[in-house]
Residue, then its C-alpha position, 0 to 999 in steps of 0.5 A: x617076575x616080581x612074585x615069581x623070583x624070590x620063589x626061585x631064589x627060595x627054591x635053590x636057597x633050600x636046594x644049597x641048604x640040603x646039598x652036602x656043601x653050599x659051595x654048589x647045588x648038587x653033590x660036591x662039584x659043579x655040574x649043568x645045574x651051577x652052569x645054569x644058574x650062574x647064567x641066571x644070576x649074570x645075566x639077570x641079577x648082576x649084569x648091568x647092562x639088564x635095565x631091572x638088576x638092581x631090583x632083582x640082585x636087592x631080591x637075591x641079597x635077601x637070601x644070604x646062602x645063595x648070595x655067597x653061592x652067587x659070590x663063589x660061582x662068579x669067582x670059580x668062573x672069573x677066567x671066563x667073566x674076565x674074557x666075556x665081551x662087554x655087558x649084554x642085556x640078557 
């Protein structure tokens, strides 16, 4: 994990970067691709009930882009994140 993240966080860095908005990964609405990564990111990098998110979320604050992607997507999905059961680990 410890190599393999900002290699990940690198990939969808650049795949933003390239799209025409950095509001999402592909084209100009939210698609499965964003669905996935908005699991990865709270589930993983942002869910505190994750032992590793601290470490893993101070990994992603290194790549500005995707942290304002993280940022937009969780308030695009707050509906959903207000209603969601208390924390899980994954």
């Amino acid at each position: 994990m410890k190599d393999s993240l900002p290699k990940y966080c690198r990939v969808i860095e650049k795949r933003l970067k390239d799209n025409t908005t950095q509001r999402f990964i592909v084209g100009n609405k939210m698609t499965i691709a964003d669905i996935d990564n908005a699991h990865v990111a709270y589930s993983y990098f942002f869910n505190k009930a994750n032992k590793f998110h601290m470490q893993q979320a101070d990994v992603v604050k290194d790549f500005p882009t995707l942290n304002k992607y993280y940022e937009d997507l969780k308030e695009e999905l707050k509906d959903h994140f207000e209603k969601r059961p208390a924390p899980r680990p994954f």
